[in-house]
N, C-alpha and C positions, 0 to 999 in steps of 0.2 A: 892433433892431426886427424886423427879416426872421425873427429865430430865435423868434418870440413867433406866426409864422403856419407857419413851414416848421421840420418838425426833422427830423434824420439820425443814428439811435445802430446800431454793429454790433454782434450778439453773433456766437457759433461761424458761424453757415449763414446769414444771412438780412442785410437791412438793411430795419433798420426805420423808415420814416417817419411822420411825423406832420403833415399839410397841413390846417393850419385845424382843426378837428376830429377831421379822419377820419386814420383808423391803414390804416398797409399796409407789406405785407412784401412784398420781393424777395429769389429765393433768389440765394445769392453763388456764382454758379458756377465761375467760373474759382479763389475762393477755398477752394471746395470739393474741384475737384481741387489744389490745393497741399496742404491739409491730408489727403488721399487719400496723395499721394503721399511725404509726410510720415512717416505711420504706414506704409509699404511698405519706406521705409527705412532706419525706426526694425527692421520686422521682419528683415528682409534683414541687418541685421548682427547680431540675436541668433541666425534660424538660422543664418548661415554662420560662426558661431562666431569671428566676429574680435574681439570682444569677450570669448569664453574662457570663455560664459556654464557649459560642462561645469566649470570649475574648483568649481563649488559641488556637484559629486555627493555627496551623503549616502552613498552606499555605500562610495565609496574614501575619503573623511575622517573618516569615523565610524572605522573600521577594518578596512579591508578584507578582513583573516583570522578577525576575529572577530563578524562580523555573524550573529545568530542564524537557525537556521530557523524562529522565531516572527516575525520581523519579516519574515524571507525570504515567508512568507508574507503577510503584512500587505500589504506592499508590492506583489504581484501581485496579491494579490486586487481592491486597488486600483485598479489601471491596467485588469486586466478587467472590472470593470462599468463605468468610467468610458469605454472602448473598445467594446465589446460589445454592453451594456445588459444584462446580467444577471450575478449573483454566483456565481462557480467554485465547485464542489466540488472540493476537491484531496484529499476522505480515499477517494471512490469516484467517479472520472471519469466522464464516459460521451461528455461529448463530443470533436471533436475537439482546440479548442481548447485542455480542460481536461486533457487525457494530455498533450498538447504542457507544459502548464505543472507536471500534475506532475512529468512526467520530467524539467524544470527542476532541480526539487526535491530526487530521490530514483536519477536513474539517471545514469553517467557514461560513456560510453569514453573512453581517451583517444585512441583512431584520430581521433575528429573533430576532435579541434584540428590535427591535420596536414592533414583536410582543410579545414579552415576559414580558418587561414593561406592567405593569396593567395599567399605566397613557397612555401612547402613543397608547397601544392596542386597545383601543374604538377609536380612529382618523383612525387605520388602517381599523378597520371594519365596519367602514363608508363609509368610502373610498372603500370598495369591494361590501358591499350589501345595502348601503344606511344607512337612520337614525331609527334609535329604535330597534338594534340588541345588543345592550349591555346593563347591569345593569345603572340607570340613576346616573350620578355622581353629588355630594351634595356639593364637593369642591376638590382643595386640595393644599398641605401646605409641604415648604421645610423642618421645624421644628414644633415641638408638642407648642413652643409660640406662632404659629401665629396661632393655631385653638380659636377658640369663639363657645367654646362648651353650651355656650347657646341659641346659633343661630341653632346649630342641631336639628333634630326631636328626638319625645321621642324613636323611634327604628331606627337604622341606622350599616352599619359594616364599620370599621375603618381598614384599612390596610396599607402594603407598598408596593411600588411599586414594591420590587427588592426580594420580598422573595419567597419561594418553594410550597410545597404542603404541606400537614397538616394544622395545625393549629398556625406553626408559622409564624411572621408576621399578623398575622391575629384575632379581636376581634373583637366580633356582640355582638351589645348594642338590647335590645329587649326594655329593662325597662332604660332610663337613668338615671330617680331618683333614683333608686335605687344600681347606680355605683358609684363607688371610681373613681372620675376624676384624683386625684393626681396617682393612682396606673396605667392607661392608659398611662395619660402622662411619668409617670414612664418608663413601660414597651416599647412605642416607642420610646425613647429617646434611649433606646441601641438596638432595632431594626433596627433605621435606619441608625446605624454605616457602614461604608463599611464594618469593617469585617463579618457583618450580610449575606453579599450576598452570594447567593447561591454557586458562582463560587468557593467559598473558601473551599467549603464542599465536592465537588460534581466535582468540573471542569467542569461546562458547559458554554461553552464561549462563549452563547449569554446573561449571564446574567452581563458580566466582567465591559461591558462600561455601565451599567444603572446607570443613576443619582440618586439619593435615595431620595425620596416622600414620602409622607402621601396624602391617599387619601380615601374618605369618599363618599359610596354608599347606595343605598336607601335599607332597609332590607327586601325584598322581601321575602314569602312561596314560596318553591322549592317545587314541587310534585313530581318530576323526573330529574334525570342527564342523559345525554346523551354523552358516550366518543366513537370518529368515530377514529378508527385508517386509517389513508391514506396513501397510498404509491404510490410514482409519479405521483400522482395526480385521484388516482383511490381509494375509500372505499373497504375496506377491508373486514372489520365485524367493528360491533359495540357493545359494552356494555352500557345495560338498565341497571339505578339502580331505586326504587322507592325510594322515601327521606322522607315519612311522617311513613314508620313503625319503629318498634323494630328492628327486624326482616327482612332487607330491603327485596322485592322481587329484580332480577334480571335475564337477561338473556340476552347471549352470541348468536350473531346472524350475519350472513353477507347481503350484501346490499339487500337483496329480500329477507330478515327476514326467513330465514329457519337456523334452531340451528348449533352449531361450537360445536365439542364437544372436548373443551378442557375449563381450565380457569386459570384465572390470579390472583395470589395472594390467595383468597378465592374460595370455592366450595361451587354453587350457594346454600343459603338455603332453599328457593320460588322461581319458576320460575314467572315471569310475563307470565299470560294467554295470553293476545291478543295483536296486533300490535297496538302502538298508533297511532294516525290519521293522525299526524304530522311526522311519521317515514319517510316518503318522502321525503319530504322538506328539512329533518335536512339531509339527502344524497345530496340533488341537492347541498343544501350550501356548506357544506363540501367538497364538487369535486371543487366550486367555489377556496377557500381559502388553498385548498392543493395543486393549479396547480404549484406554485413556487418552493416547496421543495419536497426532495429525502422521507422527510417521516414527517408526523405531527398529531398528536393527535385532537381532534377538538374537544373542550367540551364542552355542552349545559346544558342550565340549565329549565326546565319550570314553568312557573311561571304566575299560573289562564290561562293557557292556551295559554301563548305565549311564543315562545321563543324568549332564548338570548344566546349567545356567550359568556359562560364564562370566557374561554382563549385556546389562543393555546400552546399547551405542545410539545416539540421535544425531551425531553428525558425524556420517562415517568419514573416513579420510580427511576428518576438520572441516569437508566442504569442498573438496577438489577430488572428487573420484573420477579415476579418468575410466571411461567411458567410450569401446570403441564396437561396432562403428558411432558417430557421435551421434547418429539419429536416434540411438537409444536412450540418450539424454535428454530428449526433447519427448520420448514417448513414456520414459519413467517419470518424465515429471508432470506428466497428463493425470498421472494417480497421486499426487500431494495436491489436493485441491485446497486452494488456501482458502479461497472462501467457504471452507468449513470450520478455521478454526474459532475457537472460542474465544470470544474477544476480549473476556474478562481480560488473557494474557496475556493481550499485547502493551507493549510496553512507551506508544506515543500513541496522540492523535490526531497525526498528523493529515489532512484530507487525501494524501496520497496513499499511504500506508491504509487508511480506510477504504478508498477507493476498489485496493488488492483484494482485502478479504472482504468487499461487498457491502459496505457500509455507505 
C-alpha cells in the first residue's frame, strides 16, 4: 500500500522518487565517488600496463621488419592531427613537429641508439665530459632473476633500458620494505619484452636495435630539470622546471636567459625568479654533446647542487610537442635545417626525400 503513495528507483547518479504525484531526484554522491573511483582504477591498471595492454601493438605483430613506409606513414599522420590538431606534411616540412616526424621517416644514425640506451648512455657521457656526469649506477641485469634485491639500498630507481618518457619502464623504490618485490618483478618481466620498445609505439629508429636491460640507479633529490633543446650544435632556448613543489615553477629562456615567449605542452604556472648559477655550464655541456646531430634535447637533472646528464632525447614527445602559440612551430623548425644533414644517414633514395635535404 505505502509503495502506491511513496516510490524509490536508482539509476547510474541519482535516485529517483516519486511521493504521491510529484517526481524528484537526489544526486547519489557518495555513489558517485565509488563509481569515479571505479573508472580511476579500471584506468590505473591499463596505463601501468599490468594488464600488458602493449601486448596488442600492431607494429611488432603485424611484423615488425616488414611494415611498410606507406603505413609508416599512415600511422603518424594519424597520431599528429589527432595530438596537434592539424595534418603533417611529411613530403616538404616546415614545421618543427613535421622535420621531427620526417626524420622519423627518412634519416638514421646509428650514434643515437647508444645514446638512447639508459645503459650505454652513461659510457657515452663519459666519454664526452669525463666521470661523474651521470646518475651513479647500482647494477644491471638481462632479466628480473638475476637481481638480489637484497643487495640494493633501501631507496634506489629501477628501470629499463629501452623504454620512453613518463613513467613507463620506470619504478623508484624510496622505502624498499615497504614494496611488493613480486609485483616489480612482475611488472619488468613484461617491460622488458621487445614489444615494450618504444619503436613500436612511436617509430623512433634509434630505439629499434636496443638490447633490453634492467638497470638500477642511485635515488637521488632532483631540485631542478634542465631540457636544452640544440640544433646543429648550437642551444637554442632552454626549459627550467623546479622538481620539489606542487606547483612546479618554470621558465622558458634562450642561452643568455632572456624569456621566449612561447611554451610547450603547458603554460608556465610560476615563473622561476633568478638564473641559477649553474645555467652556464649546463650551455657549454650541451654545445659539447649536440655537436654530432641535426637536433638533440639535452636533459639535466640537479641534484644537492651538481649536475647530471639525465639522457639525451632526439624526438621529444615522440614528435607531437604541442607547441602554443603554433607560430612557434613553424619558427622552431626554421632552426632544423634538413639540408644540413649528413646524407650518409638517410635511409632511402628517394628523389623526394633527396629533394628535402638538397640533393
Amino acid at each position: 500500500m505505502f509503495n502506491i503513495f511513496v516510490n524509490l528507483k536508482k539509476d547510474e547518479l541519482y535516485y529517483n522518487f516519486r511521493i504521491f504525484s510529484k517526481n524528484f531526484r537526489i544526486f547519489r554522491i557518495f555513489d558517485f565517488f565509488k563509481i569515479i573511483n571505479n573508472i580511476n582504477e579500471h584506468l590505473k591498471l591499463c596505463t601501468s600496463r599490468t594488464e600488458s595492454a602493449s601486448r596488442g601493438n600492431l607494429f611488432f605483430w603485424k611484423n615488425r621488419n616488414k611494415f611498410t613506409q606507406k603505413e609508416k606513414i599512415w600511422y603518424i599522420s594519424q597520431q599528429f592531427y589527432e595530438r596537434l590538431g592539424y595534418f603533417p606534411d611529411l613530403v616538404n616540412p616546415k614545421t618543427f613537429n613535421e622535420k621531427l616526424n620526417w626524420m622519423k621517416l627518412h634519416y638514421y644514425n646509428p650514434l643515437e641508439t647508444r645514446c638512447i640506451d639508459k645503459y650505454e648512455f652513461k659510457n657515452y657521457i663519459k666519454e664526452k665530459l669525463g666521470d661523474g656526469y651521470t646518475i651513479p649506477l647500482l647494477g644491471v641485469w638481462d632479466s628480473v632473476d638475476e637481481i638480489d634485491f637484497d643487495r640494493l639500498p633501501e631507496k634506489f630507481v629501477i628501470k629499463t633500458n629501452h623504454g620512453g618518457g613518463g613513467q613507463e619502464g620506470i619504478y623508484v623504490v624510496n622505502e624498499k620494505f615497504k614494496e611488493n618485490i613480486n609485483k616489480i618483478k612482475y611488472l619488468f618481466n613484461d617491460w622488458l619484452q621487445p614489444w615494450n620498445n618504444v619503436y613500436y609505439s612511436s617509430i623512433l629508429p634509434g630505439y629499434q636495435n636496443i638490447k633490453p636491460k634492467i638497470i638500477v640507479e642511485n635515488n637521488n633529490t632532483i631540485s631542478m630539470e634542465c631540457r636544452v633543446y640544440c640544433f646543429h650544435g648550437e642551444v637554442k632556448f632552454v626549459l627550467l622546471k623546479e622538481a620539489y613543489e606542487l606547483y612546479n615553477r618554470t621558465r622558458l629562456v634562450d642561452k643568455n636567459f632572456n624569456d621566449i615567449l612561447f611554451y610547450i605542452r603547458h603554460k608556465p604556472y610560476k615563473l622561476i625568479n633568478k638564473k641559477p648559477y649553474y645555467f652556464e655550464e649546463i650551455v657549454r655541456l650541451s654545445e659539447i654533446l649536440s655537436k654530432e646531430f641535426p637536433f638533440v634535447r639535452v636533459d639535466f637533472m640537479i641534484s644537492e647542487n651538481k649536475i647530471y646528464v639525465g639522457e639525451l632525447t632526439f624526438t621529444p614527445a615522440g614528435g607531437y610537442n604541442i607547441i602554443k602559440p603554433v607560430d612557434w612551430d613553424y619558427k622552431i623548425g626554421e632552426w632544423l635545417d634538413l639540408t644540413k644533414l649528413n646524407r650518409d644517414y638517410l635511409t632511402d633514395n628517394d628523389p623526394k626525400t633527396l629533394k628535402v635535404v638538397g640533393g
